[in-house]
C-alpha positions as a LaTeX table, in Angstrom:
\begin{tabular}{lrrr}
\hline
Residue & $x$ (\AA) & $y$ (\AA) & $z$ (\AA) \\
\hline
Unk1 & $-23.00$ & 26.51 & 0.61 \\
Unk2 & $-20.55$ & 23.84 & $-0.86$ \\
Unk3 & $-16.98$ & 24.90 & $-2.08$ \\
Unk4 & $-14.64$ & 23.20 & $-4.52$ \\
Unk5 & $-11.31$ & 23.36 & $-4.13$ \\
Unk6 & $-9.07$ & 24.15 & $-7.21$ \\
Unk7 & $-8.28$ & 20.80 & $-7.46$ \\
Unk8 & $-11.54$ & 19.73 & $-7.31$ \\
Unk9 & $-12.82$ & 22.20 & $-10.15$ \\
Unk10 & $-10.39$ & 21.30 & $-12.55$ \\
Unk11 & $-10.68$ & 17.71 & $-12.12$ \\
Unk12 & $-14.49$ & 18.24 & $-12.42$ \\
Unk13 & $-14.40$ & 20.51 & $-15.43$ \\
Unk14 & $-12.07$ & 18.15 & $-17.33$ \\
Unk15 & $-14.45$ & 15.32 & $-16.29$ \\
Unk16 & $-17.38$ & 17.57 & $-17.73$ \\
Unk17 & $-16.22$ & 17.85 & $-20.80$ \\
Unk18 & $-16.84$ & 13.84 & $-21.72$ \\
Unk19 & $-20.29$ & 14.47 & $-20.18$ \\
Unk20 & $-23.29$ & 15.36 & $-22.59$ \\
Unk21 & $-23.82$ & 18.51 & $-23.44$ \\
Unk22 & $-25.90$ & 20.25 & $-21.14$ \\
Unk23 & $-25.03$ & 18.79 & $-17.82$ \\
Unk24 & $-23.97$ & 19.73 & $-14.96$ \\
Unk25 & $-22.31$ & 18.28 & $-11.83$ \\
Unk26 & $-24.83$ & 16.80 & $-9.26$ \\
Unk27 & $-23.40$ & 15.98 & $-5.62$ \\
Unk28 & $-26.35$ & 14.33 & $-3.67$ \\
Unk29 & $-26.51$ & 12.14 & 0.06 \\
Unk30 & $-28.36$ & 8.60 & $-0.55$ \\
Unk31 & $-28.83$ & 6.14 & 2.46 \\
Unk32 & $-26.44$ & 3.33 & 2.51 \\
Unk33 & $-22.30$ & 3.05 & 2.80 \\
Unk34 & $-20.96$ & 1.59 & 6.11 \\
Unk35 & $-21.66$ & 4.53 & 8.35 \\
Unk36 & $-25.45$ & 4.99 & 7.15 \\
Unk37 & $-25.20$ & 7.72 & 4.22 \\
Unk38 & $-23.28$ & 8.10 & 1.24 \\
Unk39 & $-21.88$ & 10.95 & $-1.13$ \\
Unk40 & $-22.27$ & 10.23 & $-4.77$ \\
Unk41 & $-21.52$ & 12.81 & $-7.67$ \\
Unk42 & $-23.15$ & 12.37 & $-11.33$ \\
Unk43 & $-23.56$ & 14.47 & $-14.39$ \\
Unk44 & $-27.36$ & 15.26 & $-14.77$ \\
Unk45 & $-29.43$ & 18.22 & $-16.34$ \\
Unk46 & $-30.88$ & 20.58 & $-14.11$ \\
Unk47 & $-34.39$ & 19.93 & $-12.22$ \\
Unk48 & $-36.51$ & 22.48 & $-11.38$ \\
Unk49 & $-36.60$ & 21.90 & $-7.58$ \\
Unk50 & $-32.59$ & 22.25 & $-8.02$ \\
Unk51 & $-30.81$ & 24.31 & $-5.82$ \\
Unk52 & $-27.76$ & 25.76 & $-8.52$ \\
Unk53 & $-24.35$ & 26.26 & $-6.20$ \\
Unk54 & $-21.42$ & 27.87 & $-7.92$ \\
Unk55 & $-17.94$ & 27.47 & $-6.57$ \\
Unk56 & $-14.52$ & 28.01 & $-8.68$ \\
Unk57 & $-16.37$ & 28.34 & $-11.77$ \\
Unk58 & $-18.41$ & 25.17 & $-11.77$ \\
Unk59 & $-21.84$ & 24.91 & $-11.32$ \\
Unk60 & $-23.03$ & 22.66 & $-8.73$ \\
Unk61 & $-27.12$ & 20.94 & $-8.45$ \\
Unk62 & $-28.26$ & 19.84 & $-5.29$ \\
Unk63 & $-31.95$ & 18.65 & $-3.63$ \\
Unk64 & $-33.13$ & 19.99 & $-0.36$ \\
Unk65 & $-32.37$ & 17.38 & 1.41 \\
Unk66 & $-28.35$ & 16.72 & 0.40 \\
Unk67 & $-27.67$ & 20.13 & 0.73 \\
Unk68 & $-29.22$ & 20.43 & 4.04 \\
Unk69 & $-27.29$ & 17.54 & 5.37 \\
Unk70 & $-23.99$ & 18.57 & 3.26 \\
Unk71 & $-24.02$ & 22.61 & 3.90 \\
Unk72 & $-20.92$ & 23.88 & 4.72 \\
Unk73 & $-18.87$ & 21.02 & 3.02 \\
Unk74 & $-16.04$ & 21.44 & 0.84 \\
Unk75 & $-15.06$ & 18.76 & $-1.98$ \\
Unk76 & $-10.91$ & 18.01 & $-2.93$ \\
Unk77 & $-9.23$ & 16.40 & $-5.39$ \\
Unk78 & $-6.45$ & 13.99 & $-4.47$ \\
Unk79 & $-4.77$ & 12.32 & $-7.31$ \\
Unk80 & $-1.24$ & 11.64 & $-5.30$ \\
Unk81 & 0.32 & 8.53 & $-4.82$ \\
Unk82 & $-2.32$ & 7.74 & $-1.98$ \\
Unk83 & $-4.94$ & 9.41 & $-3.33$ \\
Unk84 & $-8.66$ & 8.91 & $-2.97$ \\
Unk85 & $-9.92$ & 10.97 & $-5.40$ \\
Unk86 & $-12.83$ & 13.51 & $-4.13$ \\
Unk87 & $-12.85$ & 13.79 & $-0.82$ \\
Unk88 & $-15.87$ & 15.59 & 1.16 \\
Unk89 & $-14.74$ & 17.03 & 4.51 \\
Unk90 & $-18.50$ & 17.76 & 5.91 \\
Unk91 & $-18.47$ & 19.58 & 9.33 \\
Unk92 & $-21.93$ & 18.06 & 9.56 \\
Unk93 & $-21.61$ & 14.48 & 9.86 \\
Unk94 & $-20.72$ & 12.96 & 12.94 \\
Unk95 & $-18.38$ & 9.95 & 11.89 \\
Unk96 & $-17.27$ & 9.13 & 9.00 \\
Unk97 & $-16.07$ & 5.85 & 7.46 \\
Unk98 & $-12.69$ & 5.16 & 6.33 \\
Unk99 & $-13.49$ & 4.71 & 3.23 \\
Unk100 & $-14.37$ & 8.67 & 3.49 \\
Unk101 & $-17.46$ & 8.17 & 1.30 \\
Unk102 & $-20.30$ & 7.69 & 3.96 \\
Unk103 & $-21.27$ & 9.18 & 7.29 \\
Unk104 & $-23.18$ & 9.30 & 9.86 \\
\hline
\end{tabular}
């Protein structure tokens, strides 16, 4: 299970509405960053080996494989004067950079 917070939805809905029609949001793990994975988030149409995740309205595709390393996660919005913009807090991963978009 992955859960948006408010913030996060409404960012991502306003965000989907510039996407084409049809897609949804995709939040995957692909090796790389400085701590050995990385998040990324796209617009994409559904596969069939999706797994569909809805939290706060939006509907969410993951593979096997992110959501098994990314279960439990939530995703924020941060748009303060520091802000980072999404961040994942993933009670899975073991470190995680400072950048706060890889882990290990």
């Amino acid at each position: 299970m992955i859960t948006l917070t408010p913030r996060a939805a409404t960012k991502i809905q306003e965000l989907q509405a510039d996407a084409e029609e049809g897609q949804l949001l995709r939040v995957f793990v692909e090796s790389g960053g400085c701590s050995g994975f990385q998040y990324g988030m796209s617009f994409d149409m559904a596969k069939d080996e999706d797994k569909q995740i809805e939290s706060e309205g939006v509907t969410i595709l993951m593979d096997d494989s992110s959501l098994a390393y990314m279960d439990g996660s939530t995703i924020d919005f941060d748009d303060g004067l520091q802000g980072k913009g999404f961040e994942i807090q993933n009670p899975n991963a073991e470190s995680t950079c400072g950048c706060g978009k890889s882990f290990s």
